[in-house]
C-alpha positions as CSV (number, residue, x, y, z in Angstrom):
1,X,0.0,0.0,0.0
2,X,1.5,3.4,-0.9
3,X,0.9,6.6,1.9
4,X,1.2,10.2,0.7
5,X,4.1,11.4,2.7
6,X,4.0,14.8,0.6
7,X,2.0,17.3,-1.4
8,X,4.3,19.7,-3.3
9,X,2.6,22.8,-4.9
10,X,4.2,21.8,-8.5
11,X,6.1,18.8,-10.4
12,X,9.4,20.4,-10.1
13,X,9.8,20.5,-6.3
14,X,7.7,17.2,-6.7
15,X,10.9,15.8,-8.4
16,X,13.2,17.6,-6.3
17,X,12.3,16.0,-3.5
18,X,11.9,12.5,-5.0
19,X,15.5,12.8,-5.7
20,X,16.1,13.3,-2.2
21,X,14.2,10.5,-0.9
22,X,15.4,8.0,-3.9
23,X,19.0,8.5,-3.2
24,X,18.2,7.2,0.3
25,X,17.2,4.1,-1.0
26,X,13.5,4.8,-0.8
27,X,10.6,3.9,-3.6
28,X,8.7,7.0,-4.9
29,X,6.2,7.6,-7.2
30,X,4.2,10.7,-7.9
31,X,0.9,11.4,-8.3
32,X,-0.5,14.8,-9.4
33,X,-3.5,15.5,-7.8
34,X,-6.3,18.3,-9.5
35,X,-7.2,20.3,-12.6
36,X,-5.2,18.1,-15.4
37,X,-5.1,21.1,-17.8
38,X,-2.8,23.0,-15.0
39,X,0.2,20.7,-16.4
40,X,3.3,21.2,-14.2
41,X,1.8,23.9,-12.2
42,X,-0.8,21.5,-10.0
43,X,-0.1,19.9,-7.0
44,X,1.7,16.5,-6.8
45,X,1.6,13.7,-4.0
46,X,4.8,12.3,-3.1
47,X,3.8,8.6,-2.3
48,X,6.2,5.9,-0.6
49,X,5.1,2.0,0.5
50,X,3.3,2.0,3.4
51,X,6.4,0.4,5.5
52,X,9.2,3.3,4.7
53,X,6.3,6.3,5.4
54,X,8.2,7.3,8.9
55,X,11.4,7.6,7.2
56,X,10.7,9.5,4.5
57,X,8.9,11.8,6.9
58,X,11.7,11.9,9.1
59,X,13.9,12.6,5.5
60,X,11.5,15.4,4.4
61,X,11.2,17.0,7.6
62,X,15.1,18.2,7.9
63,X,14.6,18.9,4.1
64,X,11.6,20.8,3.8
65,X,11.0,23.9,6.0
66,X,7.6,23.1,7.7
């Protein structure tokens, strides 16, 4: 089962921060969320398997500022 660990206001900081959670060895996948016809611009759902959700939030909590 994957959690939503994330919304990001757009894809880039979307992929930004998958990058970050990828190179410590966690699955991603994103998932934009909204009005389709906003493209890039939409929110996106950062998504990890239900078992590695607390330490991706512990990883996005020293990289985003809250």
């Amino acid at each position: 089962m994957w959690t939503v660990v994330y919304i990001a206001p757009n894809r880039t900081i979307a992929e930004m921060l998958k990058e970050i959670l990828a190179s410590e060895g966690l699955l991603v996948m994103l998932r934009s969320t909204g009005i389709p016809h906003f493209g890039d611009g939409g929110a996106v759902e950062i998504l990890v398997p239900e078992s590695e959700a607390e330490e991706a939030y512990e990883i996005l909590s020293s990289t985003v500022p809250v």
